[in-house]
C-alpha positions in Angstrom: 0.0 0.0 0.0 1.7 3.4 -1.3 1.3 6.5 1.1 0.0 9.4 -0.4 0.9 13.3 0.5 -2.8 13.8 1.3 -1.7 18.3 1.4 -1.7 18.7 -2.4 -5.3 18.7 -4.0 -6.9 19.4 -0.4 -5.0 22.4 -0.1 -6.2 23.8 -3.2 -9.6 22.9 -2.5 -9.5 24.7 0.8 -8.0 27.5 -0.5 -10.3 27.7 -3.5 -13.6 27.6 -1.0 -12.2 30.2 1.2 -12.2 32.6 -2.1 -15.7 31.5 -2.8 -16.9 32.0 0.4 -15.0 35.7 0.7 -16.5 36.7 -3.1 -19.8 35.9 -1.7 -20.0 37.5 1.7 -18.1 41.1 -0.5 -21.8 40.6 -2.5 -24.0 40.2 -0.2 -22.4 43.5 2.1 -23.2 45.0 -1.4 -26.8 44.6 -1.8 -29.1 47.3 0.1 -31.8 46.0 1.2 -33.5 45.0 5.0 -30.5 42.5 5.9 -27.6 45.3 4.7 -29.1 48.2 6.5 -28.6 46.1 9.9 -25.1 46.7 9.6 -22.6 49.4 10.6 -23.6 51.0 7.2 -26.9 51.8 7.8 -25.6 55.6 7.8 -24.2 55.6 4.5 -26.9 53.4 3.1 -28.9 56.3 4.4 -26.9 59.4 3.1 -26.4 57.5 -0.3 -30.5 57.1 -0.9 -31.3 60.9 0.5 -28.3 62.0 -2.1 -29.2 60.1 -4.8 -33.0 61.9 -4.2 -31.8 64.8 -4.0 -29.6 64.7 -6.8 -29.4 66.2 -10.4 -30.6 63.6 -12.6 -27.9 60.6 -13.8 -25.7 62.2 -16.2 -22.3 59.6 -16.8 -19.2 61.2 -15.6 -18.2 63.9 -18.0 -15.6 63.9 -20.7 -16.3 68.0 -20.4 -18.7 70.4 -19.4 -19.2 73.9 -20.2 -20.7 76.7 -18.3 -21.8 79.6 -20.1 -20.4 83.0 -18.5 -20.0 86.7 -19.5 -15.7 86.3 -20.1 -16.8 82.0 -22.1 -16.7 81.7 -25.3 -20.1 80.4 -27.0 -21.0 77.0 -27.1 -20.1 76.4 -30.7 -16.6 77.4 -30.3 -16.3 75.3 -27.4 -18.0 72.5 -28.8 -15.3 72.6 -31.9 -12.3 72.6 -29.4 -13.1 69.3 -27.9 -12.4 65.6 -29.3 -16.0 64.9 -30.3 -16.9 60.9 -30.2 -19.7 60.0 -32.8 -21.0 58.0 -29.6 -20.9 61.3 -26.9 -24.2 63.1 -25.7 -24.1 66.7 -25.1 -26.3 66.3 -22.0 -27.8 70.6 -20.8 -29.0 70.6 -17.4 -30.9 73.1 -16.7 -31.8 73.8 -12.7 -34.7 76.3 -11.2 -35.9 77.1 -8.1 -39.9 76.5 -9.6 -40.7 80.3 -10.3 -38.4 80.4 -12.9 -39.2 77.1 -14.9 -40.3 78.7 -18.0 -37.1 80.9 -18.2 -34.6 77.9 -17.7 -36.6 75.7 -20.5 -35.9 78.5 -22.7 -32.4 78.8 -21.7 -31.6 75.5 -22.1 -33.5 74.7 -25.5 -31.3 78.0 -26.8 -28.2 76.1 -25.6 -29.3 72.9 -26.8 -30.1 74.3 -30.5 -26.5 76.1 -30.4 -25.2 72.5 -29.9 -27.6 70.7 -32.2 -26.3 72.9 -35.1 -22.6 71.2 -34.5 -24.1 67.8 -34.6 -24.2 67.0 -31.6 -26.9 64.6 -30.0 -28.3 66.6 -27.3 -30.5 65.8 -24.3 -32.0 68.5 -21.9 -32.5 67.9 -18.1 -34.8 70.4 -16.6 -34.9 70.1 -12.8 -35.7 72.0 -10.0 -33.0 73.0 -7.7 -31.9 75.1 -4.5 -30.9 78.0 -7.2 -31.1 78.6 -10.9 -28.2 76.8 -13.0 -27.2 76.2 -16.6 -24.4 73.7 -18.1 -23.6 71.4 -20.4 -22.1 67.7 -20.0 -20.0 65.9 -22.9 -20.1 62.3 -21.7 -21.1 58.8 -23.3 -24.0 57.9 -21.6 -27.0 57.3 -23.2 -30.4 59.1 -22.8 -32.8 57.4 -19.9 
């Protein structure tokens, strides 16, 4: 009878559940929900949900933005000084405080027209906000 080195395949195996079982727990601590907010996180579960409430809507991170200004130059000369993707959105955001509504849809559909005439595909986000605020996003997301 031949004695075997029974640490070989064993250890791997051990080894490889102990992964498993440490990928699985990292996903479960991700998942909100009733069992997650029992845990320490329950604050930053929190602040995450009251941010993402209070938020401007979900524009990807930018590639640019512009802000138009007394001392910027205008959109279309902006527009032709960036590397422009085929597959970027020009996303305006326009923000109001609720009185003004009107005034920012105007604003931003005047931006967004300005923008159009480069060939850009352009999405507006009108939102109401703490004050009024205009400016563009160059990113690839795609419209939701």
């Amino acid at each position: 009878m031949t004695v075997r080195d029974a640490s070989g395949w064993q250890l791997i195996l051990a080894d490889l559940a102990m992964i498993l079982f440490l990928v699985a727990i990292a996903a479960l601590a991700e998942q909100p929900g009733d069992k997650g907010a029992k845990r320490d996180n329950v604050g930053d579960l929190r602040r995450a949900e009251e941010s993402a409430s209070n938020s401007v809507a979900a524009i990807d991170p930018a590639q640019a933005l512009y802000r138009p200004g007394r001392d910027i130059p205008p959109i279309e000369q902006w527009i032709d000084s960036q590397a422009i993707d085929p597959r970027a959105t020009l996303s305006v955001i326009a923000l109001h405080r609720g009185e003004d509504r009107q005034e920012a849809w105007q604003r931003a559909q005047a931006l967004a027209d300005r923008a159009r005439s480069r060939g850009l595909d352009v999405r507006i986000v009108l939102q109401e906000g703490r004050e009024s605020d205009l400016y563009a996003s160059l990113a690839f997301d795609t419209p939701r």
